[in-house]
N, CA, C and O atoms as a DFTB+ gen file, in Angstrom:
448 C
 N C O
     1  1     -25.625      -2.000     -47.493
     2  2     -25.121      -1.775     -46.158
     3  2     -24.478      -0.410     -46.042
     4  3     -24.352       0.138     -44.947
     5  1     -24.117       0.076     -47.055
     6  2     -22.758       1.198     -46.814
     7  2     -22.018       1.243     -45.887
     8  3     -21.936       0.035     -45.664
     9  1     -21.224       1.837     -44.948
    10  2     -19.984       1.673     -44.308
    11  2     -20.589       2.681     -43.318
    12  3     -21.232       3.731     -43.355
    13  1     -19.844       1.485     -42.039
    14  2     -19.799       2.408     -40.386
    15  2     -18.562       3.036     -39.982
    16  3     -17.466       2.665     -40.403
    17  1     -18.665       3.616     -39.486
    18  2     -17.587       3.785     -37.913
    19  2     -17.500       3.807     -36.905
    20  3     -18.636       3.597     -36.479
    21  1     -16.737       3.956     -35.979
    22  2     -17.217       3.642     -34.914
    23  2     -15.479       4.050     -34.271
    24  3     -14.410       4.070     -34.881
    25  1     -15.801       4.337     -32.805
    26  2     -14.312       4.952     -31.781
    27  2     -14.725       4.321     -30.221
    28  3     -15.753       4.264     -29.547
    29  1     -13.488       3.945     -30.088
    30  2     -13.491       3.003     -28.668
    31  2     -12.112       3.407     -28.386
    32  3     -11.115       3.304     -29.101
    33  1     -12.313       4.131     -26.604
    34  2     -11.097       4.277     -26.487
    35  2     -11.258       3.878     -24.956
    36  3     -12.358       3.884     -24.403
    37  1      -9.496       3.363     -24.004
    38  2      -9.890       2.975     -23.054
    39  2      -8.635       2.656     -22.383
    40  3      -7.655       2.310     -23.043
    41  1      -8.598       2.765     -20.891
    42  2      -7.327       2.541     -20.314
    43  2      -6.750       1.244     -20.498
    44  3      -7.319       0.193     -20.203
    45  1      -5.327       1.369     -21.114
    46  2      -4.610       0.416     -21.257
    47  2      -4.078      -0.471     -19.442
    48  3      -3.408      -0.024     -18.510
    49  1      -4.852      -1.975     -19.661
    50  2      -4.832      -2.515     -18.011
    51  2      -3.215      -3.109     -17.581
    52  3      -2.773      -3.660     -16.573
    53  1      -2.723      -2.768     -18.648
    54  2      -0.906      -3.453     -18.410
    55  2       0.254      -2.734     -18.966
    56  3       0.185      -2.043     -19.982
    57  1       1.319      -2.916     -18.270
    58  2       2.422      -1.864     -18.794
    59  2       2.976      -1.680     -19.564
    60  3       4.156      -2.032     -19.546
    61  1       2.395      -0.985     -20.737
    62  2       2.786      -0.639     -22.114
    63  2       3.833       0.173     -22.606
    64  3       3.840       1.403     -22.659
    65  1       5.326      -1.152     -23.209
    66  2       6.481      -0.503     -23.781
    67  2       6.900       0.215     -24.980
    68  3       7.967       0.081     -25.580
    69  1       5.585       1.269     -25.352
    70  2       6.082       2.312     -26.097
    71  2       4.634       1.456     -27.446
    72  3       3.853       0.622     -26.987
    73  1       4.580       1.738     -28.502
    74  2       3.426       1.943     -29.791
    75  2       4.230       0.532     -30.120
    76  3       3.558      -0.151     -30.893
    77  1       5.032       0.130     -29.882
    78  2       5.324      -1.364     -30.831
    79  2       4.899      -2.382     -29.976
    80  3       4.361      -3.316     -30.570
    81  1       4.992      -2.512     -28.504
    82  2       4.241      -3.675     -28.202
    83  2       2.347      -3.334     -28.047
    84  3       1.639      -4.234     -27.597
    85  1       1.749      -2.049     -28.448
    86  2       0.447      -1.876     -28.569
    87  2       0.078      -2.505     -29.725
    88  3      -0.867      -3.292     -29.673
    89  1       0.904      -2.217     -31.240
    90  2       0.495      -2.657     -32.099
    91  2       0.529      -4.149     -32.001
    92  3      -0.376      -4.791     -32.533
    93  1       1.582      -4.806     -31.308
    94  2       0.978      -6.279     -31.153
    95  2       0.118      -6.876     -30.341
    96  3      -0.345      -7.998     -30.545
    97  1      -0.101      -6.265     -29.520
    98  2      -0.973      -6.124     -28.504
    99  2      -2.500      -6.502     -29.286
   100  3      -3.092      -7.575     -29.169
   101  1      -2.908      -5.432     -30.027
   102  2      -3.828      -5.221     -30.973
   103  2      -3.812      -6.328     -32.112
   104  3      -4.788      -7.070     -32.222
   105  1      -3.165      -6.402     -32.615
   106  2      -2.842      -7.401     -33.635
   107  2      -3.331      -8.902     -33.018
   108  3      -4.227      -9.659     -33.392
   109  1      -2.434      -8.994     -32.000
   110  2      -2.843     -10.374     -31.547
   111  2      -4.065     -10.860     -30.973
   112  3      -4.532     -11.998     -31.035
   113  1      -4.756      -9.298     -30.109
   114  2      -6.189      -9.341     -30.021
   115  2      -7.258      -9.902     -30.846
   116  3      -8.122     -10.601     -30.317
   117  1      -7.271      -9.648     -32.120
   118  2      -7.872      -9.525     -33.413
   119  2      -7.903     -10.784     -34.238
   120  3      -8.688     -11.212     -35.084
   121  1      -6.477     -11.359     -33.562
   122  2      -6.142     -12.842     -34.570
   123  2      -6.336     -13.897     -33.646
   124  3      -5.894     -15.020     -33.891
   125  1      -7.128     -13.569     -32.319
   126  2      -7.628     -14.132     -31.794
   127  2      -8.799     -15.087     -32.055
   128  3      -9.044     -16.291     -31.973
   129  1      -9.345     -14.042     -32.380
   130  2     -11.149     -13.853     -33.106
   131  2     -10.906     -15.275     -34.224
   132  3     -10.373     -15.108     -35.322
   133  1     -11.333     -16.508     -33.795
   134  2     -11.906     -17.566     -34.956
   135  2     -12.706     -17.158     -36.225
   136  3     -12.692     -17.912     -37.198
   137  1     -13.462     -15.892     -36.253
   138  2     -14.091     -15.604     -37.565
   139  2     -13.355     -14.544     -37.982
   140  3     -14.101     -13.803     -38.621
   141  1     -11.798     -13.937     -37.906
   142  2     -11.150     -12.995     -38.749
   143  2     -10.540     -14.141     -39.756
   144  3     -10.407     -15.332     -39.474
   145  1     -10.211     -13.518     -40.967
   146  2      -9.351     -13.793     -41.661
   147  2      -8.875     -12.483     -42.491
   148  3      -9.445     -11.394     -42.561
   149  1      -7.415     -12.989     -43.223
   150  2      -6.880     -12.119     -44.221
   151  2      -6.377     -11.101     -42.978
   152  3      -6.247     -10.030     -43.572
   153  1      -6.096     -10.912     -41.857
   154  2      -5.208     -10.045     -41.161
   155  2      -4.182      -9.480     -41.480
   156  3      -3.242     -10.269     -41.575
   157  1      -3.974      -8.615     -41.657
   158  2      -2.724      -7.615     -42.175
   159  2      -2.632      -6.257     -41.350
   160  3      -3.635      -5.613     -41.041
   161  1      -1.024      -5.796     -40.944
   162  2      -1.125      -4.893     -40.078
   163  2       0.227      -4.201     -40.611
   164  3       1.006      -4.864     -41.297
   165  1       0.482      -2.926     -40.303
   166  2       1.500      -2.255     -40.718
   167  2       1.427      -0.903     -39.886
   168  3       0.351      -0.489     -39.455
   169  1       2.361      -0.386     -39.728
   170  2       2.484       0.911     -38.862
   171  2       2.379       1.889     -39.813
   172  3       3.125       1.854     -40.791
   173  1       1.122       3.235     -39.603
   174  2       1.616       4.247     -40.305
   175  2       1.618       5.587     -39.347
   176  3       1.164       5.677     -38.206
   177  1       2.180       6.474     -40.042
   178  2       2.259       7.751     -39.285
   179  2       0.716       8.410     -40.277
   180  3       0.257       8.197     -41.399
   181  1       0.233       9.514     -38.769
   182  2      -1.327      10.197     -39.362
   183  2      -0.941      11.476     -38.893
   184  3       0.108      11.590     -38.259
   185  1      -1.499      12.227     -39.074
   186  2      -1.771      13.416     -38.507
   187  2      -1.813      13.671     -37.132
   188  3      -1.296      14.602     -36.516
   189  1      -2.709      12.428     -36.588
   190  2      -2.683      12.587     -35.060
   191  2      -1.909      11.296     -34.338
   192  3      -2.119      10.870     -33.202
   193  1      -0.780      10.705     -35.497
   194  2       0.298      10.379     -34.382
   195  2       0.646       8.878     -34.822
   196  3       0.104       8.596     -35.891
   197  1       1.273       8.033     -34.372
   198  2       2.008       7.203     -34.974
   199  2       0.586       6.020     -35.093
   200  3      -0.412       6.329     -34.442
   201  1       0.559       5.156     -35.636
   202  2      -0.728       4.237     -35.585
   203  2      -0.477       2.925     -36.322
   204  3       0.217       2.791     -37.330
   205  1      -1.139       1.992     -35.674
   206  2      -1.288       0.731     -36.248
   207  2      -2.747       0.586     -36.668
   208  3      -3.869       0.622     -36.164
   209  1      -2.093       0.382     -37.978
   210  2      -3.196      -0.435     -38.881
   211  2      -3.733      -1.420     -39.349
   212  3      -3.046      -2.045     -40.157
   213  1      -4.794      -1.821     -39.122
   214  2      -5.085      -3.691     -39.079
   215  2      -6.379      -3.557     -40.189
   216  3      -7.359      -2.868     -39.906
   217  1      -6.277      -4.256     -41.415
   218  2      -7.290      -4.823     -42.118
   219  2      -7.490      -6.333     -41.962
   220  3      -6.594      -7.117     -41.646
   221  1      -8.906      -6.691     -42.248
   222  2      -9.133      -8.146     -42.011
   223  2     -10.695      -8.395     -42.419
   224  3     -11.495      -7.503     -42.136
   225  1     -11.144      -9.543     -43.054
   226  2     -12.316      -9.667     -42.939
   227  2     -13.121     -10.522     -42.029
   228  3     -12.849     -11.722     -42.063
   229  1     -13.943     -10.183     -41.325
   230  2     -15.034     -10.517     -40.734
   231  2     -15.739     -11.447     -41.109
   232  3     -16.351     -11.217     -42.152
   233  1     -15.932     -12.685     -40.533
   234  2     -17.723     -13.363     -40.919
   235  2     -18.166     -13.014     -39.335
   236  3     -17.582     -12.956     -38.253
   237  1     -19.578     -12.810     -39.839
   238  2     -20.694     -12.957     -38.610
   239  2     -22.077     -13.369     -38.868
   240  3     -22.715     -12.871     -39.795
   241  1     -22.504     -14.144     -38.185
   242  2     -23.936     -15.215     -37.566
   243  2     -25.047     -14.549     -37.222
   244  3     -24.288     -14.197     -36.319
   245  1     -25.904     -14.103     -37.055
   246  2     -26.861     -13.859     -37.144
   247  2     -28.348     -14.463     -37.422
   248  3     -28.361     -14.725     -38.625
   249  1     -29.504     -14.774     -36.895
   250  2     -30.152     -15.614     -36.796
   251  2     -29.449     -16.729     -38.043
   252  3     -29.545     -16.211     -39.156
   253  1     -29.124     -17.403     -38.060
   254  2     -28.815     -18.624     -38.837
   255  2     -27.975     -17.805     -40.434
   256  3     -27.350     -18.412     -41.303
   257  1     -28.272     -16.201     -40.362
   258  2     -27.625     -15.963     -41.716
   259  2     -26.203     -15.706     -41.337
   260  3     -25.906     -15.129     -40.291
   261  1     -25.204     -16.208     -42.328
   262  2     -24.032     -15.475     -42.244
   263  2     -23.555     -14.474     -43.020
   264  3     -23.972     -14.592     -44.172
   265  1     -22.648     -13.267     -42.814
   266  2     -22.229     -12.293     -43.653
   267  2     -20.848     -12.371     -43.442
   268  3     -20.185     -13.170     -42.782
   269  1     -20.422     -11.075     -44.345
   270  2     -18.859     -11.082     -44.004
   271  2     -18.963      -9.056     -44.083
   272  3     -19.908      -8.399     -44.519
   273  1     -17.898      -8.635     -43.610
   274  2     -17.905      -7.521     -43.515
   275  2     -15.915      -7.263     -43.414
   276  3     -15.170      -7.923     -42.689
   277  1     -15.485      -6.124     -44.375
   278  2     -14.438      -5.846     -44.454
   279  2     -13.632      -4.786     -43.480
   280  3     -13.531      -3.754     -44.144
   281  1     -13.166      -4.643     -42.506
   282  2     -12.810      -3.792     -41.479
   283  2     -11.570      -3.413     -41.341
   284  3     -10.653      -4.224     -41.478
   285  1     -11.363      -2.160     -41.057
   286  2     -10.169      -1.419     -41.478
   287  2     -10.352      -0.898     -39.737
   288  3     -11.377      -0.459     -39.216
   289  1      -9.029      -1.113     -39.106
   290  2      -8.871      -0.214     -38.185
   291  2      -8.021       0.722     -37.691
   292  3      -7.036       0.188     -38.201
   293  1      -7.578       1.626     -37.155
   294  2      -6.428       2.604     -36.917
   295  2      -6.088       2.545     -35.250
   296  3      -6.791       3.191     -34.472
   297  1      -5.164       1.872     -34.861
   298  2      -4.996       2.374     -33.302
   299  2      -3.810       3.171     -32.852
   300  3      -2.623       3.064     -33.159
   301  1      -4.343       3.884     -32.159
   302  2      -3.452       4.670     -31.267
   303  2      -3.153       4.777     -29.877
   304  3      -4.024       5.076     -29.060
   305  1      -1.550       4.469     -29.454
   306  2      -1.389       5.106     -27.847
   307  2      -1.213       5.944     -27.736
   308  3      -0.362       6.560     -28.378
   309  1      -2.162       6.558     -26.571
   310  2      -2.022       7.912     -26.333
   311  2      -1.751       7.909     -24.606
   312  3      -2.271       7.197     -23.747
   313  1      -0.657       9.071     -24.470
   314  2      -0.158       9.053     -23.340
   315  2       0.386       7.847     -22.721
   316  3       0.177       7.754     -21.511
   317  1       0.852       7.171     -23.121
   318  2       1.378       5.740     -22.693
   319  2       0.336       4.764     -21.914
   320  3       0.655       3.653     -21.492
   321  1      -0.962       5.343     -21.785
   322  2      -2.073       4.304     -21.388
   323  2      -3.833       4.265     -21.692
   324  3      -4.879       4.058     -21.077
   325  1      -3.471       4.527     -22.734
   326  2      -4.808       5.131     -23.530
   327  2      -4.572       4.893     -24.943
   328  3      -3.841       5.495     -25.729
   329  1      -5.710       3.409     -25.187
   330  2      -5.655       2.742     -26.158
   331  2      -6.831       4.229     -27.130
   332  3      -7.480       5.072     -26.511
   333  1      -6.785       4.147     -28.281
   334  2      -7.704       4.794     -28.847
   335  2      -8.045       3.911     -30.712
   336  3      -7.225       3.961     -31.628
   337  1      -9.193       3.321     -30.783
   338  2      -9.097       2.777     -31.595
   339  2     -10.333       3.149     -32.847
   340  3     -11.506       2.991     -32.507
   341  1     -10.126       3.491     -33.850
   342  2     -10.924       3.975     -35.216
   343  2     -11.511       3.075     -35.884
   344  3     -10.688       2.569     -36.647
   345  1     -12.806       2.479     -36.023
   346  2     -12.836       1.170     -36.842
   347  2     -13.793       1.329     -37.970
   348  3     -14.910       1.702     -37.610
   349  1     -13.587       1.086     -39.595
   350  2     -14.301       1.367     -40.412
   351  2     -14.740      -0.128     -40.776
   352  3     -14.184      -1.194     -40.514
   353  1     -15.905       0.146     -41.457
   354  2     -16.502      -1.507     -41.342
   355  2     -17.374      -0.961     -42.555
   356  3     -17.806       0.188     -42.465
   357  1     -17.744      -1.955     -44.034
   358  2     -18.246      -2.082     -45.171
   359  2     -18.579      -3.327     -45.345
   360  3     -18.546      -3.910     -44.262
   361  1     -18.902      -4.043     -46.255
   362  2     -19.149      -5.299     -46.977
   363  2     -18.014      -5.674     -47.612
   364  3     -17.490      -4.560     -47.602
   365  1     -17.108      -6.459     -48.233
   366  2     -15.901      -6.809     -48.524
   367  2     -16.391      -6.317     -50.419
   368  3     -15.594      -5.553     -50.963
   369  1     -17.495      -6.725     -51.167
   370  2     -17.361      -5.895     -52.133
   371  2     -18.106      -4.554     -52.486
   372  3     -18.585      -4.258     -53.580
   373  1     -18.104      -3.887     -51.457
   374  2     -17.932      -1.661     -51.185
   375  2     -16.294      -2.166     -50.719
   376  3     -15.662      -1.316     -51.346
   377  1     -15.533      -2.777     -50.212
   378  2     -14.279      -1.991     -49.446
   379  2     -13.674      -1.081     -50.520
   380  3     -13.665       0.098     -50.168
   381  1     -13.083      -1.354     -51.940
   382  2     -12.718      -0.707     -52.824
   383  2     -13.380       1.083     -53.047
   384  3     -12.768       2.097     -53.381
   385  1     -14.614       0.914     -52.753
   386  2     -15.813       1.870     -53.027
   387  2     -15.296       2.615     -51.758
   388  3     -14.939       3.778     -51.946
   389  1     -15.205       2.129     -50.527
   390  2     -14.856       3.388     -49.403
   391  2     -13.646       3.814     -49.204
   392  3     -13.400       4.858     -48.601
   393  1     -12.494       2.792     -49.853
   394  2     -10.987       3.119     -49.375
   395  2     -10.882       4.240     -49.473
   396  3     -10.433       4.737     -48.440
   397  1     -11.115       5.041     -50.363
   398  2     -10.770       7.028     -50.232
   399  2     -11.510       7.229     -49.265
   400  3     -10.904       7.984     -48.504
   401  1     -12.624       6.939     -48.810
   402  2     -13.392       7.566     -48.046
   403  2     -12.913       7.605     -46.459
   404  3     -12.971       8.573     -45.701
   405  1     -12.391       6.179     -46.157
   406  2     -11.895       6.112     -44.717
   407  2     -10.429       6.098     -44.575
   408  3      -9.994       5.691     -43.498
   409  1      -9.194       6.654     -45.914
   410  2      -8.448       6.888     -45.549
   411  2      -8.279       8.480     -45.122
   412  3      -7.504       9.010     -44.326
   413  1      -9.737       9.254     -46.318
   414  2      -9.922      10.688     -45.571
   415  2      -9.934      10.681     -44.231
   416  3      -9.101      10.983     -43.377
   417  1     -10.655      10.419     -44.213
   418  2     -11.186      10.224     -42.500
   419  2     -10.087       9.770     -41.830
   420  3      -9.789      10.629     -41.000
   421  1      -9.107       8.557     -41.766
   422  2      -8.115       8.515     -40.957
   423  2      -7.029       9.980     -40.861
   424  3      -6.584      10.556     -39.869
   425  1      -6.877      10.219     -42.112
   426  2      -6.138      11.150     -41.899
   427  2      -6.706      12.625     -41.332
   428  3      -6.082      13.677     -41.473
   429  1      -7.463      12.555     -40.944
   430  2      -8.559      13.750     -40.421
   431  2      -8.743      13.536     -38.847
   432  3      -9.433      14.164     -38.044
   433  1      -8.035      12.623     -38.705
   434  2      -7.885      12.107     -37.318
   435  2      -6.855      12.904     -36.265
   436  3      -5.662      12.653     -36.436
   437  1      -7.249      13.980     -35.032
   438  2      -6.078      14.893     -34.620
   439  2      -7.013      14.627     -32.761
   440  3      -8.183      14.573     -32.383
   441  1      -5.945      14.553     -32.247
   442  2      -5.882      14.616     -30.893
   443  2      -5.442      16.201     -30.028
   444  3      -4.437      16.827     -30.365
   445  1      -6.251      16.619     -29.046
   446  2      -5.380      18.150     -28.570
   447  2      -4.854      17.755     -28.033
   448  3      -4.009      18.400     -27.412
């Protein structure tokens, strides 16, 4: 499989009190999802600005096959209504194999 990425960004539809209720915001989005497990989230600071970080693994369905896939994501508010979200996605045994690879990349992450 090797590892994707992927960027989704988009107006935040409700009134957002500052990067701590986004990160739950996000968080709770995610632990929504009946096929996440292993959810874990923590705030870090990047280059391009304060961010919540959510790992978790994935199952998904597909004609009758199932997989699992390991996903790392980075979100950011920007301007107080502008979700911006980073999502790296592997097989759960590559995640070890990309962690340098998509923490480069997060940290390579800069907004003008």
């Amino acid at each position: 499989m090797g590892a994707m990425g992927h960027l989704v960004t988009g107006r935040v539809r409700i009134a957002v009190d500052g990067d701590h209720f986004h990160a739950q915001a996000l968080q709770r989005e995610i632990s929504s999802l009946s096929s996440v497990s292993n959810l874990s989230a923590t705030r870090v600071k990047l280059p391009g600005g304060e961010a919540v970080r959510l790992s978790y693994n994935l199952r998904l369905v597909s004609h009758g096959t199932v997989g699992h896939t390991a996903t790392l994501q980075y979100g950011f508010l920007r301007n107080g209504n502008r979700s911006v979200v980073f999502t790296y996605t592997t097989l759960p045994a590559e995640a070890s194999a990309y962690a340098g690879v998509f923490a480069t990349s997060a940290r390579s992450i800069r907004f003008g």
